[in-house]
C-alpha positions as CSV (number, residue, x, y, z in Angstrom):
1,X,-19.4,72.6,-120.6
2,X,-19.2,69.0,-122.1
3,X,-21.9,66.0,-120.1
4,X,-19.3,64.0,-120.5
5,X,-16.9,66.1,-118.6
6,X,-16.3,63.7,-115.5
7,X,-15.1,60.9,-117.9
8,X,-12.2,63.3,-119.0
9,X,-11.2,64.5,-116.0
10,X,-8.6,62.2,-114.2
11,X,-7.7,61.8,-110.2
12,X,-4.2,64.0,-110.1
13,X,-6.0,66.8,-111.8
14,X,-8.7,66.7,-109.7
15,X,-6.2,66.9,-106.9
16,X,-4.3,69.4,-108.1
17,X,-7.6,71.9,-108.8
18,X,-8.2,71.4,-104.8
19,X,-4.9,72.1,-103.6
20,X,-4.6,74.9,-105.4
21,X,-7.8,76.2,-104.3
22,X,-6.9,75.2,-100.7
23,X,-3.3,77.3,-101.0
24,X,-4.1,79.9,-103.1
25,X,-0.6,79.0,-104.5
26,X,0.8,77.2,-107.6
27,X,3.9,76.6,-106.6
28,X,2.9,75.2,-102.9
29,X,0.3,72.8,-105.3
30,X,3.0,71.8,-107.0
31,X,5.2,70.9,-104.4
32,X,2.4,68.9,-102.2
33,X,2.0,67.0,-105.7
34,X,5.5,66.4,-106.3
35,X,6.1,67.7,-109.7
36,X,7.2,71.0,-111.1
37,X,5.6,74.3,-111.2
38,X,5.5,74.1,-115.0
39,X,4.3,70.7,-115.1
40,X,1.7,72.1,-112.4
41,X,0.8,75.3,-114.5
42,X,0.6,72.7,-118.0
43,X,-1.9,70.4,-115.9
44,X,-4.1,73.3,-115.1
45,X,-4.5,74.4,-118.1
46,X,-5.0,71.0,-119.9
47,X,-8.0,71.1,-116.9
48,X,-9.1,74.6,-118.1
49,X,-9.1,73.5,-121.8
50,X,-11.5,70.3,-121.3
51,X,-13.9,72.3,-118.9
52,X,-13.7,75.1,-121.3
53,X,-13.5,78.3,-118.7
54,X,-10.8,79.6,-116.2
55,X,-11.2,78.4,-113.0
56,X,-8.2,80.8,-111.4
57,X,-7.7,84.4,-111.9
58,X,-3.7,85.0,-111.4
59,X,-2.6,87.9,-109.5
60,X,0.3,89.2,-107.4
61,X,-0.3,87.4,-104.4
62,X,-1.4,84.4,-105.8
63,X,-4.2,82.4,-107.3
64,X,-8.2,82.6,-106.9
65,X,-10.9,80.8,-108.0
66,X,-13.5,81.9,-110.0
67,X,-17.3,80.9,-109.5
68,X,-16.8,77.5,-111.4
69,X,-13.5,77.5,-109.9
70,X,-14.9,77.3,-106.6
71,X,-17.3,74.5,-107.8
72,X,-15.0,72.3,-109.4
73,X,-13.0,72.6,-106.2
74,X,-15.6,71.8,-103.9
75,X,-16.6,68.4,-105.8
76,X,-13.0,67.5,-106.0
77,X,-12.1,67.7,-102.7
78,X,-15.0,66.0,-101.8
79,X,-14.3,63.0,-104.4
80,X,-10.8,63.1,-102.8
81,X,-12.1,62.2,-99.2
82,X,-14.7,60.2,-100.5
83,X,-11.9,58.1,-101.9
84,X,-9.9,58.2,-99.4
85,X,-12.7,56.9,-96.6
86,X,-13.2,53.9,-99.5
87,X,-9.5,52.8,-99.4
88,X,-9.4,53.0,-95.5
89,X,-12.5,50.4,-94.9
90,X,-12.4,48.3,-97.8
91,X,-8.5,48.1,-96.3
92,X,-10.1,47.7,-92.6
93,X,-12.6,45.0,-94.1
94,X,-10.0,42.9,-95.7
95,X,-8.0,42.9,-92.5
96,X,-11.0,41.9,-90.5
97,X,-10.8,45.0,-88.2
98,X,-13.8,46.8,-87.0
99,X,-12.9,50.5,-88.8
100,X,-12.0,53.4,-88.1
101,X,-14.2,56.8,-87.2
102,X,-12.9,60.7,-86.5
103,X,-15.3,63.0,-84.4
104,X,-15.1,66.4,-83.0
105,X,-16.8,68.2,-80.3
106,X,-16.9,70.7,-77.8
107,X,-15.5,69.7,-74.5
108,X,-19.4,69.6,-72.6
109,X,-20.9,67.5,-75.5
110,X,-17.4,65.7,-75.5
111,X,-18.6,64.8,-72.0
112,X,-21.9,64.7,-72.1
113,X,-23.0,62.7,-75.2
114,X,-19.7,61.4,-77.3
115,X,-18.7,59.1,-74.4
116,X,-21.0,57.3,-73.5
117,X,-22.3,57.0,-77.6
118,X,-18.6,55.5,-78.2
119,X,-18.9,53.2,-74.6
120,X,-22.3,51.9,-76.6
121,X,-20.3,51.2,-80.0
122,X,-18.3,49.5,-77.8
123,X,-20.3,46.7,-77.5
124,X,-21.1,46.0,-81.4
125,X,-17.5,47.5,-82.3
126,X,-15.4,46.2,-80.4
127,X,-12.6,46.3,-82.9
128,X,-13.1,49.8,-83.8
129,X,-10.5,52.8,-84.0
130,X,-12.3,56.0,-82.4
131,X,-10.7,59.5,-82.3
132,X,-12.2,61.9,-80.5
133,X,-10.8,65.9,-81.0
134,X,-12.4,67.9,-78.6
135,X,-11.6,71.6,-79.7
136,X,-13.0,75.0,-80.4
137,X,-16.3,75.3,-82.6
138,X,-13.6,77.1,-85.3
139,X,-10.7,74.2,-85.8
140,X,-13.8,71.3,-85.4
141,X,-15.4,72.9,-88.3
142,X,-12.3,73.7,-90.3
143,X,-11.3,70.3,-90.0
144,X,-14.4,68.7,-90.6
145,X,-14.6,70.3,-94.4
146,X,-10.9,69.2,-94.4
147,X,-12.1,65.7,-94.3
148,X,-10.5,65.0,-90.6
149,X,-13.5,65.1,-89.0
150,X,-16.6,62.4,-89.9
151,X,-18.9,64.7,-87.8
152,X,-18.8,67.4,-85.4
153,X,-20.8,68.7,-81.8
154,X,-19.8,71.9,-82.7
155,X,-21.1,75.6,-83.0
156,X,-20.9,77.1,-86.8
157,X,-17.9,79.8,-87.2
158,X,-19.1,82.7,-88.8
159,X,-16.9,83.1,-91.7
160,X,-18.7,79.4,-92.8
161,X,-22.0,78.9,-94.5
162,X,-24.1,77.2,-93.0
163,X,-25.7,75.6,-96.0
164,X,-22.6,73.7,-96.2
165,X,-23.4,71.3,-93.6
166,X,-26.1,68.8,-92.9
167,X,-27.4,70.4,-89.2
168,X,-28.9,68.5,-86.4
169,X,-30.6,69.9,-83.5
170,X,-28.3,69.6,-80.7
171,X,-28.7,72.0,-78.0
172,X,-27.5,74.9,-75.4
173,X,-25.2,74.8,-72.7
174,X,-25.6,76.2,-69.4
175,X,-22.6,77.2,-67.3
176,X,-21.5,76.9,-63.6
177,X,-19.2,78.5,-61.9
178,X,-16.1,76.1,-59.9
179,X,-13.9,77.0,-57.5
180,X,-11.7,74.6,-55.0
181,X,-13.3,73.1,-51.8
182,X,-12.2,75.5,-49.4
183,X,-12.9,78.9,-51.4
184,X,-14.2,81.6,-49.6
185,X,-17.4,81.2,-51.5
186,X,-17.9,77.6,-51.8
187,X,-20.1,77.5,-48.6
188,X,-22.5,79.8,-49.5
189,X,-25.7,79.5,-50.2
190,X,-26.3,81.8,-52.6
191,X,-23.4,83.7,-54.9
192,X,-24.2,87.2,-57.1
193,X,-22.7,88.1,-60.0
194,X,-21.2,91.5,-58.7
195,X,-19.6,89.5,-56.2
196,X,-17.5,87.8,-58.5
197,X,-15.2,90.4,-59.9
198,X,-12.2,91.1,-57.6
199,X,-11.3,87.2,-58.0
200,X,-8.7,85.6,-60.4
201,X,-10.7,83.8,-63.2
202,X,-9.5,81.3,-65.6
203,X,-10.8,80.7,-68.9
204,X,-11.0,80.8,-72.6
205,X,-9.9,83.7,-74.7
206,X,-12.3,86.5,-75.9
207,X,-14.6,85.1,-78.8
208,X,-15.0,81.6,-77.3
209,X,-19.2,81.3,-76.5
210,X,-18.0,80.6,-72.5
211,X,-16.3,83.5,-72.2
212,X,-19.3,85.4,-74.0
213,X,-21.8,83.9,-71.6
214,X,-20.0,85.0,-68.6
215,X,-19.6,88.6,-69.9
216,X,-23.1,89.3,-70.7
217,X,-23.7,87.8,-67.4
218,X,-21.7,90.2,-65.9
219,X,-23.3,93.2,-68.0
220,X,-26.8,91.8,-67.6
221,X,-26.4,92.4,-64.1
222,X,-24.0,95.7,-64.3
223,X,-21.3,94.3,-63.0
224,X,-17.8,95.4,-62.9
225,X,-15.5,92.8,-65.5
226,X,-13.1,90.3,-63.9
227,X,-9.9,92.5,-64.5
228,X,-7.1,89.2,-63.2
229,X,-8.1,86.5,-65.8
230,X,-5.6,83.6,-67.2
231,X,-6.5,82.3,-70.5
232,X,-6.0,78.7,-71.2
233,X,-8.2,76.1,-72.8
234,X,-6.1,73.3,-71.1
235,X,-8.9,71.6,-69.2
236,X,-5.6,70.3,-67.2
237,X,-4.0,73.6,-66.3
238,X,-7.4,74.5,-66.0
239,X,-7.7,72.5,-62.7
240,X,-4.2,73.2,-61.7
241,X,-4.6,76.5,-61.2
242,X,-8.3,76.4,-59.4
243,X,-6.8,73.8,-56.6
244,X,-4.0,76.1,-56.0
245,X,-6.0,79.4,-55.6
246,X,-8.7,81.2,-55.3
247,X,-9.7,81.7,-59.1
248,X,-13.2,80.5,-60.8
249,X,-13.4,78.8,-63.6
250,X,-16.2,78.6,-65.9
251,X,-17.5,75.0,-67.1
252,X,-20.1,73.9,-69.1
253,X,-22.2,71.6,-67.0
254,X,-21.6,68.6,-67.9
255,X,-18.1,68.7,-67.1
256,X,-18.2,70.0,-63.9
257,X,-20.9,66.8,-63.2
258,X,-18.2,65.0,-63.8
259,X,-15.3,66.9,-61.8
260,X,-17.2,67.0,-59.1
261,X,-19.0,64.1,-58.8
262,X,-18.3,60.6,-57.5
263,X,-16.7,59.4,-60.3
264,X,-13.5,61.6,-60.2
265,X,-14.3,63.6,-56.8
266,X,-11.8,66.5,-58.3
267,X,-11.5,68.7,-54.9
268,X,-13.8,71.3,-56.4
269,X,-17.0,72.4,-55.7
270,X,-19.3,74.6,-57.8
271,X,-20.8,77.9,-57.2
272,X,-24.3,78.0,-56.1
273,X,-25.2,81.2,-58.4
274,X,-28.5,82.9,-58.2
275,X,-29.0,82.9,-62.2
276,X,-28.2,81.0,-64.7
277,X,-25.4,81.3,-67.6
278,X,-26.1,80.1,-70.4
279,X,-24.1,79.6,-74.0
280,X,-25.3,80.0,-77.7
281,X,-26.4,76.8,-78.8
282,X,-24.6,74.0,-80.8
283,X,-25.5,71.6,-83.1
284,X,-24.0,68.3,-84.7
285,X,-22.7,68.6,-88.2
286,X,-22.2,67.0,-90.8
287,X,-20.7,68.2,-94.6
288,X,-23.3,68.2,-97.0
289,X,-23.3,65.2,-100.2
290,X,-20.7,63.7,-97.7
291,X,-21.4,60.0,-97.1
292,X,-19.9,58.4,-93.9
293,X,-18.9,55.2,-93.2
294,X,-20.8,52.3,-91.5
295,X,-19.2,52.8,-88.3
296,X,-19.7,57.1,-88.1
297,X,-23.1,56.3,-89.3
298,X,-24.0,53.9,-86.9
299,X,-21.8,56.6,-84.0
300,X,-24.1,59.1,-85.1
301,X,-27.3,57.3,-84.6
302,X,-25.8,56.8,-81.4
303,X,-24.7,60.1,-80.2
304,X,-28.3,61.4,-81.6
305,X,-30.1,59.0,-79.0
306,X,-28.3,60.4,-76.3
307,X,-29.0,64.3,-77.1
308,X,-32.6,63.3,-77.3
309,X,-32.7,60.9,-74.2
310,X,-30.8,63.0,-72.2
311,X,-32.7,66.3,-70.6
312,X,-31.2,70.0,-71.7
313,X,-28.9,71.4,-68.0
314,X,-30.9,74.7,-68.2
């Protein structure tokens, strides 16, 4: 392959190699790039030409990339964002504003560490434009390679290599139990597992770490499953449902701290278990060879002072 290849390649080719490696379809690429699926197919293999190697293999259900394929892709999509962060601040600096950041994070570190990080930027940002998408370890990470996320508190999905990211030491979660005020078990003093099972539970879905935690809590202790469980990862219906009923509800410390505390003085209360639940660590991450702007650099620093300052709720 030529040295000189980057001088030859141009910015709508580029584009086009990482949508089609992102759809798997020439025709979809095509149509994201406004242009015709000849046009498309004539592009790619002008590309194929200079680089002097497939990078798709064609078959009946669409297009995949082969081993340089998959490289070319990889540094293109990355120049894209890259490109795309540059045109957003120089835009934000010529306006005077004070930038723009994305982050992602499980709800606990949400809570726990993002916050009060973004109430210190704050004070030297005052300007700035923060979004914070508190999700599941699996759309945080997907949307942190897509370029939506500068960073993420996140866990890493298994179908992702890890070697992708730049990984910093975060930390576990431990889990308490909440129920409303007035729940037959809120006043006592000490709550087993096996005692747990007849009640409605809300919570997330099978595969998410919570609901993990809790079942090998349950089959630590040879327990009989929860049977009446509503799924929901609406923190909102979440609450709904514990005021009006008897069901527990799993949280990751730090937000029941907050739920229950004197800041919000939700009417919950949390179980006072006699062992302790704890989920699969997570870590902050951050895509390899990706550089991040002034502002998530500086929210970063920040966000890694409070994971270190604050002590692990084990």
């Amino acid at each position: 392959m030529d040295i000189g290849l980057a001088k030859h390649l141009k910015l709508n080719q580029l584009r086009l190699i990482s949508v089609i490696s992102e759809h798997g379809q020439l025709s979809i690429a095509a149509d994201e790039m406004a242009m015709t699926q000849p046009a498309a197919s004539r592009m790619l293999s002008e590309i194929e030409q200079t680089i002097g190697t497939r990078l798709f293999i064609r078959h009946a259900k669409g297009m995949e990339p082969t081993l340089v394929g998959q490289a070319v892709a990889r540094r293109a999509h990355n120049l894209l964002v890259e490109l795309r962060d540059l045109a957003r601040e120089v835009g934000e600096l010529k306006e005077g504003g004070g930038g723009t950041t994305a982050i992602g994070a499980v709800t606990g570190a949400a809570v726990g560490f993002v916050i009060p990080a973004i109430q210190q930027l704050r004070a030297i940002a005052p300007k700035a434009e923060i979004d914070i998408n508190v999700d599941t370890s699996d759309i945080l990470v997907r949307d942190l390679i897509a370029g939506n996320n500068d960073f993420v508190l996140a866990r890493i999905p298994k179908q992702y290599d890890a070697n992708e990211f730049e990984i910093y030491p975060a930390r576990t979660e431990s889990v308490t139990l909440v129920v409303r005020k007035d729940h037959p078990l809120a006043s006592l003093d000490t709550v087993k597992i096996r005692d747990l099972a007849h009640f409605e539970w809300v919570m997330q879905s099978h595969r998410a770490p919570i609901r993990e935690a809790v079942e090998a809590a349950f089959m630590e202790e040879r327990a009989e499953l929860p049977l009446s469980i509503t799924n929901s990862t609406s923190l909102l219906a979440l609450i709904a449902i514990l005021v009006s009923s008897n069901a527990i509800a799993p949280m990751a410390r730090e937000v029941s701290d907050l739920l229950v505390g004197h800041k919000v003085k939700a009417d919950l209360k949390t179980l006072k278990l006699d062992r302790k639940i704890i989920m699969s660590p997570y870590y902050l991450l951050q895509m390899r060879g990706r550089q991040l702007s002034p502002l998530a650099n500086q929210l970063k620093r920040l966000v890694l002072a409070e994971l270190e300052q604050k002590p692990a709720n084990t």
